[in-house]
C-alpha angles and dihedrals in degrees: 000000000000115000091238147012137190121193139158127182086015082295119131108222133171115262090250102064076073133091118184108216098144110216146137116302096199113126102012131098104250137170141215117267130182130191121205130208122180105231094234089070099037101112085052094056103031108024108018083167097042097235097147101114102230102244088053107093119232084250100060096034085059101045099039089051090043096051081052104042100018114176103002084067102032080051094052086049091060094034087057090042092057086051099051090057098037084241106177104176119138131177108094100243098161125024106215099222107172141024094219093169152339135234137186134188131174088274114033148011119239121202113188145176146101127335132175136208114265114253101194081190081067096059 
């Protein structure tokens, strides 16, 4: 299994064809997008200081960072995640725009939610 994974659409793309700019999704065409962190190098990714207090689920310790520090944080994941796996793509392709859920296995950690596509006319 690779340490982390990044699609959207069902597409597998490098961490760089993302920007993070969390925003409402209503009235724009968006797509699914799940990024995926091997278990083994969660606190990497997610807690580098390891501030999640240990009866908080991943889940809640996420979302409720996420709802405080949005896309600063959610930023600094994928960011993390790109490091991790030496990913060096470049070209925005997706904007990740929401953190709809979380969800953890024995193996991994999902985050999902809404991306669309990247308008450079926008910026």
């Amino acid at each position: 299994m690779c340490l982390a994974t990044l699609t959207v659409d069902n597409m597998v793309l490098g961490f760089g064809h993302a920007w993070v700019h969390m925003q409402s999704t209503d009235g724009k065409q968006s797509a699914p997008y799940c990024a995926r962190a091997a278990k083994s190098i969660c606190f990497e990714i997610f807690d580098p200081r390891h501030t999640k207090p240990a009866e908080k689920s991943w889940k809640e310790f996420l979302i409720a960072n996420v709802d405080e520090f949005g896309t600063f944080l959610l930023s600094a994941y994928l960011e993390n995640m790109a490091r991790v796996v030496k990913d060096e793509a470049s070209g925005y392709q997706w904007v990740i725009a929401t953190l709809d859920d979380v969800f953890e296995s024995e193996e991994t950690i999902e985050l999902h939610g809404k991306a669309v596509v990247f308008d450079p006319k926008r910026i």
